[in-house]
C-alpha positions in Angstrom: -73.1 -45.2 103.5 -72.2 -45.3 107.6 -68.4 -45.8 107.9 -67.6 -47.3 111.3 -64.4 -46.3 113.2 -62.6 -48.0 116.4 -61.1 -45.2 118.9 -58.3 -47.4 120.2 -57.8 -45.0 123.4 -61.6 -46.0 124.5 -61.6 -49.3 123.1 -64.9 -48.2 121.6 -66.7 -48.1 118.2 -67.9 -44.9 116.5 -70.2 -44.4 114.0 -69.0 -42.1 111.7 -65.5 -40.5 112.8 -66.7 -38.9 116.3 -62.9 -38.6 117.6 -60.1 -36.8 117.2 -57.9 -38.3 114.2 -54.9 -39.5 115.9 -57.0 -41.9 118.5 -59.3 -43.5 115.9 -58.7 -46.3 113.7 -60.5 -46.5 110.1 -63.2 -46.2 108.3 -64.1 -49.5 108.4 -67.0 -51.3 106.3 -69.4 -52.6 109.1 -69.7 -52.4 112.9 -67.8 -55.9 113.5 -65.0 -55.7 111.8 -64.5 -51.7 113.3 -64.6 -54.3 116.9 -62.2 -56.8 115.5 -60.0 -53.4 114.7 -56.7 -54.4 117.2 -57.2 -57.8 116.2 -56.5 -56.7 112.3 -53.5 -54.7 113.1 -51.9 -57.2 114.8 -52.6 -59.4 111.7 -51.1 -56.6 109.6 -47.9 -56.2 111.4 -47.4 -60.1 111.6 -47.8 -60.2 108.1 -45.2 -56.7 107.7 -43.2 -58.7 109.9 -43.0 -62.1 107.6 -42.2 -59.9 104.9 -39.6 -58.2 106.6 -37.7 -61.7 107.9 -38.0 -63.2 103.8 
């Protein structure tokens, strides 16, 4: 099974973990949602956040 990774200091997608650890974001299921990748995190932290402010 591929895993798919987003390198968030390239702003590029790797197949397979191609970078070093601290400048990749993953595994990730499928291509897309490895490019939606910043998008996720900020849903994440919103979400952290909303916690946080209950």
């Amino acid at each position: 099974m591929t895993e798919w990774w987003y390198n968030h200091r390239t702003g590029e997608v790797e197949e397979g973990p191609q970078s070093i650890w601290m400048d990749r974001d993953g595994p990730f299921a499928t291509r897309e949602e490895a490019e939606r990748a910043p998008e996720i995190a900020r849903e994440r932290a919103e979400a952290w956040n909303a916690e946080d402010d209950d």
